[in-house]
C-alpha positions as CSV (number, residue, x, y, z in Angstrom):
1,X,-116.8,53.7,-66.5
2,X,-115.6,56.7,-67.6
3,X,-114.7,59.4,-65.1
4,X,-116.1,62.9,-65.5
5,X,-115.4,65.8,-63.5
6,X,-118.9,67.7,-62.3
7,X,-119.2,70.9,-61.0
8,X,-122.2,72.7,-59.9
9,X,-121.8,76.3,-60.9
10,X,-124.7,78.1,-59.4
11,X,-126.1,81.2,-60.9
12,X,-123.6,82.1,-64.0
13,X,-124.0,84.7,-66.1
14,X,-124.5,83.4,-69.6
15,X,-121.3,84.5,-71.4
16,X,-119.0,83.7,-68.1
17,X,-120.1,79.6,-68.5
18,X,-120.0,80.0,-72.6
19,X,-116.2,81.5,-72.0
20,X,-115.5,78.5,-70.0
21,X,-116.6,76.0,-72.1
22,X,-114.6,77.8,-74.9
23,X,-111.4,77.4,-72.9
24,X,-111.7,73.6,-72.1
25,X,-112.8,72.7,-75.2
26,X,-110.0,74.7,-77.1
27,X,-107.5,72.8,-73.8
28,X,-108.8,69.5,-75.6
29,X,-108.6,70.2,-79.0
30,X,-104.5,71.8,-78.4
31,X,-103.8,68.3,-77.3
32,X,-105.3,66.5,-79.9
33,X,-103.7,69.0,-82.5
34,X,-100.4,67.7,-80.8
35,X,-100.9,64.0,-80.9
36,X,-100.7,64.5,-84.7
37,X,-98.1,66.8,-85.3
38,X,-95.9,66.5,-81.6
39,X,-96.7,63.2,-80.1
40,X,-94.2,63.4,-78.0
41,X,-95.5,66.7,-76.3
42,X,-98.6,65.2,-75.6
43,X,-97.4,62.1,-74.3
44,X,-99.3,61.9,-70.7
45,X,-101.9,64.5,-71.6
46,X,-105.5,63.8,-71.3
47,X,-108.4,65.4,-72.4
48,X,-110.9,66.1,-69.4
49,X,-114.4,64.9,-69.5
50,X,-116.7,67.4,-67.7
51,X,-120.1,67.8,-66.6
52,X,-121.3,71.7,-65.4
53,X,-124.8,72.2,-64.3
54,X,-125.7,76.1,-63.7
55,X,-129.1,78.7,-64.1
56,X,-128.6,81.7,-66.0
57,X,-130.0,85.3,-64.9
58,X,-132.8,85.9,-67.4
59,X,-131.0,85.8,-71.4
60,X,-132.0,85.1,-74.8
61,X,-129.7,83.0,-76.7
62,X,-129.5,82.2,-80.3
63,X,-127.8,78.8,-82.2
64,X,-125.4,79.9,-85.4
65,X,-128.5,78.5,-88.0
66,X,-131.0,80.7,-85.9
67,X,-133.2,83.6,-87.3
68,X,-133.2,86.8,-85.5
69,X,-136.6,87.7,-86.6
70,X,-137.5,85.1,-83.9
71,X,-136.3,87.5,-81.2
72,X,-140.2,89.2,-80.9
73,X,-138.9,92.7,-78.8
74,X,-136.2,94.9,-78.9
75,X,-133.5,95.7,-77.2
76,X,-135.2,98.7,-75.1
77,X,-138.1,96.0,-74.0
78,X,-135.2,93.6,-73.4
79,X,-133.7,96.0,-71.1
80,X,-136.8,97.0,-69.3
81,X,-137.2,92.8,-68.6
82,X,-133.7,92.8,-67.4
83,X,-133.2,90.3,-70.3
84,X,-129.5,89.8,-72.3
85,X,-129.1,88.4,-75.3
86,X,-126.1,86.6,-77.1
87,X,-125.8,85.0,-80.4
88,X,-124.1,81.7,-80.1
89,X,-122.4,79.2,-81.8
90,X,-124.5,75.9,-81.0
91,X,-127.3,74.4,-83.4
92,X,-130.4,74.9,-82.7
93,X,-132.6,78.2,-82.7
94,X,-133.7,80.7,-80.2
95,X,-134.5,79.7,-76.7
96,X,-134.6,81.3,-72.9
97,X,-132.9,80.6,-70.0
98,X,-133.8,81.9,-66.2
99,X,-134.2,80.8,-62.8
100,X,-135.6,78.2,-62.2
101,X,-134.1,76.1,-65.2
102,X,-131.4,73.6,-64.6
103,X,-128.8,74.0,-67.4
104,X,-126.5,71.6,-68.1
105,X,-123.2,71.6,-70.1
106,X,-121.2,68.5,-70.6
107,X,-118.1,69.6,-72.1
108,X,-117.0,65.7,-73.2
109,X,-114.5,64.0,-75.5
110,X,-117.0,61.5,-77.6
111,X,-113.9,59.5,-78.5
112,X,-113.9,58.3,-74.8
113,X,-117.5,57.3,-75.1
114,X,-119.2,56.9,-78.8
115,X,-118.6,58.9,-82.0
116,X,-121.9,59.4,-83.2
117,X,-123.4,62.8,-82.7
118,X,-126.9,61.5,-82.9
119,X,-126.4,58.9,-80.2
120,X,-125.1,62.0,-78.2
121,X,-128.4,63.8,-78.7
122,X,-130.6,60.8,-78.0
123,X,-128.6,60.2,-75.2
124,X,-129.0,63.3,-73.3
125,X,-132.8,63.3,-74.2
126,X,-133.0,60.2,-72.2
127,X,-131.0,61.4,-69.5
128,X,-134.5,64.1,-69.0
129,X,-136.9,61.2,-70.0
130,X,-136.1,59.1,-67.3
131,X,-135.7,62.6,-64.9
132,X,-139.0,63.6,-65.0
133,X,-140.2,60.6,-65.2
134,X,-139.8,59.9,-61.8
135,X,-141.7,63.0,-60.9
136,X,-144.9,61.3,-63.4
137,X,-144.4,63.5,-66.4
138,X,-144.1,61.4,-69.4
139,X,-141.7,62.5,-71.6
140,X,-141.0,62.0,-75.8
141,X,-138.7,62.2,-79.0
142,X,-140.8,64.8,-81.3
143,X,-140.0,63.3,-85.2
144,X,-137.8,65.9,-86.7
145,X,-136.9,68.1,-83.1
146,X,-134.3,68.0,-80.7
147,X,-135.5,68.1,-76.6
148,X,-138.0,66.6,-74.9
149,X,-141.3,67.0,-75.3
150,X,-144.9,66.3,-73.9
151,X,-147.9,65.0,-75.6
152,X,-145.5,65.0,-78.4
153,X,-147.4,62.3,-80.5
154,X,-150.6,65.1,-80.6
155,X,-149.3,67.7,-82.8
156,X,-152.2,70.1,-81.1
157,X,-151.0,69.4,-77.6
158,X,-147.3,68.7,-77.9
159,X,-144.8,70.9,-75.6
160,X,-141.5,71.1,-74.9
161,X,-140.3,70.9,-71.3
162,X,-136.4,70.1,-72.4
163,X,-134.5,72.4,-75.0
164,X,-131.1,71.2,-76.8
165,X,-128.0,72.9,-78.7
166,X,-125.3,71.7,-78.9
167,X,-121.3,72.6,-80.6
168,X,-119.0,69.6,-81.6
169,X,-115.4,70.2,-82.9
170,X,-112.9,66.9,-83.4
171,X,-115.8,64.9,-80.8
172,X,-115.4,67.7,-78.2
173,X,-118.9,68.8,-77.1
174,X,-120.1,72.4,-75.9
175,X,-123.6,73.4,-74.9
176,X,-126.0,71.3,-74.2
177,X,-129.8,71.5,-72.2
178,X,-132.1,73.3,-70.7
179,X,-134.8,71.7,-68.1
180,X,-137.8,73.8,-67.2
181,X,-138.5,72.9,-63.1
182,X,-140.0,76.5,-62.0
183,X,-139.1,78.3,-65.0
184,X,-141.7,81.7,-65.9
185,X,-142.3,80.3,-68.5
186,X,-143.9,83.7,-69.7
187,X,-140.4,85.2,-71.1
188,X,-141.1,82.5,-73.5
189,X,-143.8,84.8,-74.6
190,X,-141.5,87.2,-76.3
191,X,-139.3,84.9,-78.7
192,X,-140.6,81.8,-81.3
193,X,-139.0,79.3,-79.0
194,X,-136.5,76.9,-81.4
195,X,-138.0,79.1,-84.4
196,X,-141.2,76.7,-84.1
197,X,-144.4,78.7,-84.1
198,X,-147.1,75.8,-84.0
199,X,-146.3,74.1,-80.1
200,X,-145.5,75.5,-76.7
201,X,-143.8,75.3,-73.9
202,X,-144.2,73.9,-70.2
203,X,-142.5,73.0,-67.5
204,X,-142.0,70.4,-64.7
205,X,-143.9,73.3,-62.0
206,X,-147.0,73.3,-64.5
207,X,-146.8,70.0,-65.5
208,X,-147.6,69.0,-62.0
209,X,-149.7,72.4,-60.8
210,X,-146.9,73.1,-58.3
211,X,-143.6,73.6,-57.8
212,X,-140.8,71.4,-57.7
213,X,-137.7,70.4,-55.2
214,X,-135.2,72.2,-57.6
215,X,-132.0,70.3,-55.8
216,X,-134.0,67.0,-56.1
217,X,-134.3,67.2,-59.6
218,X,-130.5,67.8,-59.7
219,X,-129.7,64.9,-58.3
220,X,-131.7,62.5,-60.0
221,X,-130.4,63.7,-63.7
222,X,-127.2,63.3,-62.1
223,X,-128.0,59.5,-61.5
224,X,-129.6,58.9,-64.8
225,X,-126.7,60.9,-66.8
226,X,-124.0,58.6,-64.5
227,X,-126.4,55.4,-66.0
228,X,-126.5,56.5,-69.6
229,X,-123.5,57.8,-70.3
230,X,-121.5,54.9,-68.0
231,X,-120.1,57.6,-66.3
232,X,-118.9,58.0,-63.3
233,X,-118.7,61.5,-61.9
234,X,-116.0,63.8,-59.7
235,X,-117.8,66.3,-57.3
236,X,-115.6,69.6,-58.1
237,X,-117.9,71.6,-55.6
């Protein structure tokens, strides 16, 4: 089991948890820049693993290999919406974050678990899967997307209820997901969601035509995270 520190962070604005993640990961890579060239100065340093789980006031964010033109308003409508915006440095597109999303950041040393981006990816879709599962939602993999998705095997149905982005520099992980519970899902309106046109959005509230226990949820991607990753988390709160 590997232990990882979790801390609940509440409501963050956007660039405050980005600016956080930025430090620990740069923390981690310092001391694995000194393994190499100052072993001896890093002799009984260890790289933390990390788990943060946060909302975000109302922001548009988008991933390095994004498009702007996805971004549908301007910054005077954004205003008026009491909407930021922030261009990143994950993969991925454009996507929204609000209140009533859980986002989660796992700010983790792959070397301590498996060095293979793509099992990372799967990995944290899996983590959702078996989340909403246990509220009846069936989720999917969508062939060539990132996330979770609904109906995703009917191309005029399929919707995404889970985003992903993610940074990784030397196995140290940034970013991460973005669950819909009670999400207004109609700020969604104003951007191409992940820059693809063709399929929507949901969420676990419309999913199930009613809202959900938002601290409930919490928990139980907490359990399935601490199942998939072997993990065993540290309550920082």
């Amino acid at each position: 089991m590997v232990s990882v520190q979790f801390k609940d962070l509440g409501n963050i604005e956007y660039g405050d948890a980005w600016d956080m993640q930025e430090r620990i990961m740069k923390q981690g890579l310092d001391i694995k820049a000194e393994r190499v060239s100052a072993p001896e100065l890093a002799q009984g340093k260890e790289i933390g693993q990390h788990l943060f789980i946060c909302e975000h006031p109302h922001v548009y964010t988008l991933g390095k290999s994004g498009a702007v033109e996805n971004l549908l308003i301007n910054n005077q409508h954004m205003q008026s919406l009491g909407v930021t915006f922030y261009k990143t440095n994950r993969g991925g597109d454009i996507t929204y974050h609000g209140p009533g999303q859980m986002v989660a950041y796992p700010v983790l040393d792959l070397e301590a678990f498996k060095t293979d981006l793509g099992w990372y990816m799967r990995s944290l879709e899996e983590v959702v899967i078996r989340t909403i599962a246990e509220y009846g939602i069936t989720g999917a993999r969508l062939e060539g997307a990132t996330g979770v998705w609904i109906d995703a095997d009917n191309p005029a149905k399929a919707r995404k209820i889970c985003a992903m982005g993610v940074r990784c520099s030397r196995w140290i992980t940034i970013h991460g997901l973005a669950l819909n519970m009670n999400t207004d899902l109609n700020f969604f309106n104003f951007i191409v969601p992940c820059g693809i046109t063709d399929k929507g959005v949901t969420s676990m509230q419309k999913e199930l035509n009613g809202p959900v226990d938002e601290a409930a949820v919490k928990q139980t991607f907490l359990k399935h995270f601490e199942d998939i990753f072997g993990a065993q988390l540290q309550n920082q709160n």
